[in-house]
C-alpha positions, 0 to 999 in steps of 0.5 A: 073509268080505267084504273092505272095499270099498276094499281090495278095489279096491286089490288087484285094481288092484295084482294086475292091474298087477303080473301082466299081462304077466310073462313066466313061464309060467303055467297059465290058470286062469280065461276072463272073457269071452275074457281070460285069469286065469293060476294066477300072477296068482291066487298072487300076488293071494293073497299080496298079500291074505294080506300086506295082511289080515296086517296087520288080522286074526288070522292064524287068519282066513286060514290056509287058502291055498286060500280066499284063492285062491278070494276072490283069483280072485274079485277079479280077475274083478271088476275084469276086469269093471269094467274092461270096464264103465268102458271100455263106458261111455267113462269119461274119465281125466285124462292129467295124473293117470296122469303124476302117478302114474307120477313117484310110482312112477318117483321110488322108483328113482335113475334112470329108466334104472333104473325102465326096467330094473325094468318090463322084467323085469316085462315091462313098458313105460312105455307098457303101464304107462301103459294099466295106470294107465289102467284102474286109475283108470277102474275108480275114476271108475266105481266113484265112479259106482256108490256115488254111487247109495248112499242116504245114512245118516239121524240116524234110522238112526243113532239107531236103531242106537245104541238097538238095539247099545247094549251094543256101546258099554259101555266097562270101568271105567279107570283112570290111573296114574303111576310111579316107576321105580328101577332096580337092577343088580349093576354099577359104573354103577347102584346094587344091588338092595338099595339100590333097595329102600331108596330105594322105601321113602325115596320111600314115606315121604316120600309118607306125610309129603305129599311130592307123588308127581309131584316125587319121580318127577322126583328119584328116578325112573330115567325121570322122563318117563315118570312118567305112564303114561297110561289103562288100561282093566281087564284091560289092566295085567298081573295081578299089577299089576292086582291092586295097583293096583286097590284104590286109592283115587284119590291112593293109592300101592302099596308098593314092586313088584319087577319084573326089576331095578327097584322101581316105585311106581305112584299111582291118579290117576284113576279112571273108571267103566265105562257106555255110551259117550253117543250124541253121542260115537259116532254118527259112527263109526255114521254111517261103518260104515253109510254103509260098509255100504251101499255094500258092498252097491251095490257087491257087487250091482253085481259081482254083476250083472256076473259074471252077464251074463259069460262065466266059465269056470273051468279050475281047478275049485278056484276055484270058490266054492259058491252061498251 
């Protein structure tokens, strides 16, 4: 599975920044001309990728730790090389930009004293942290460089998409809903559950009379704020409510609802049939994912190119990703 462009930068950048130089002993398990890939800078690249992925992705995607190793090492190598492209190419880094982000990450700790501290368990200085941020932002001008190479995505592609994955874009029926909440506990504080159930069925007959839904939420709801409930998508609501709700006209109002220790009222204010969603609507979200492939492309044969000219050998044969 190929991981975004950017993401993919940011945490060979961060591994890279974080693994260099710790002290801890480590088995290499990779050469990338010459420079050492400890088994300890691809554990902890691979954690970092499984936290980061965590927050995207099903877990199920990346259960396999050994996989995420492979894709780690594979990110490291690259940004190895990219580092040592940037650096052939004399890409220039502004000074003031490195200081600007060594502040940032010296401003998370109370005193300098103790962001010196942090670096030197890390086995860091403020001067090898420095060259670290360096190279990291060379990577980013020469990265800059390579996907200013990218075609540009035409209305005429994006048009083309569109027609092509039109069911892509079909969106499900919705509809909105409002509430009435009373609540009803067996305590001092709160009326009983039986009461609770009297007053729904107060609130259902003066709703039949036309006592508007919106102005006995405000007297009689428990959450008066929350009276609407926004839009629901089908199959969003849970079922059994669904279920209610569904056969309402636009302005009908359900029956009384036990749910735990409440009674609901819940009114169809809105309904939306389902359909495709119009072009004029989505076709900057198409322009963005195919501007996004294309660079992934120019980026991945940039690496690709890279690895090929390098001298890669690896130590820790588990490493290894098959040919496609």
């Amino acid at each position: 599975m190929k991981i975004k462009l950017l993401f993919v930068v940011a945490l060979c950048l961060a591994a890279f920044l974080f693994c260099a130089k710790e002290d801890v002993a480590s088995e290499v398990a990779i050469l990338v001309n010459g420079r050492e890939i400890t088994s300890q800078e691809i554990d902890l690249a691979a954690e970092m990728l499984r936290q980061d992925m965590a927050k995207h992705f099903p877990s199920s995607l990346f259960d396999e730790f050994g996989q995420l190793r492979k894709n780690a090492a594979q990110q490291t190598i690259a940004n190895i090389l990219m580092i040592e492209e940037a650096t052939k190419n004399n890409v220039a880094v502004d000074s003031a930009m490195v200081g600007k982000i060594m502040a940032q990450m010296s401003s998370q700790f109370s005193t300098k004293q103790d962001f010196q501290q942090k670096l030197g368990e890390m086995g860091e200085t403020i001067e090898s942290l420095y060259s670290q941020i360096e190279k990291s932002l060379m990577v980013e001008l020469h990265m800059k460089e390579v996907l200013s190479k990218t075609d540009s995505v035409s209305q005429e592609q994006v048009r083309a998409f569109y027609e092509e994955n039109r069911e892509e874009y079909r969106e499900k029926p919705s509809f909105r809903l409002s509430q009435i909440v009373i609540e009803g506990y067996k305590d001092d504080d709160t009326i009983t559950q039986k009461e609770a159930m009297q007053r729904a069925e107060l609130v259902l007959e003066k709703v039949k009379k036309g006592v508007q839904f919106e102005e006995l939420a405000q007297k009689f709801s428990s959450v008066p704020e929350k009276s609407d409930m926004g839009l629901f998508r089908l199959g969003e609501l849970r079922g059994d409510l669904e279920e209610k709700v569904l056969p309402l006209e636009v302005g009908g109002v359900t029956d009384a609802i036990v749910a735990g220790q409440a009674i609901y009222l819940f009114k169809k204010t809105a309904q939306i049939s389902g359909g495709i969603v119009p072009f004029e609507e989505v076709q900057e979200r198409i322009k963005s994912n195919l501007e996004l492939k294309k660079q992934s492309k120019v980026f991945n044969e940039h690496i690709s190119e890279l690895m090929e000219a390098a001298q890669i050998h690896y130590l820790d044969t588990t490493l290894v990703i098959a040919a496609q």
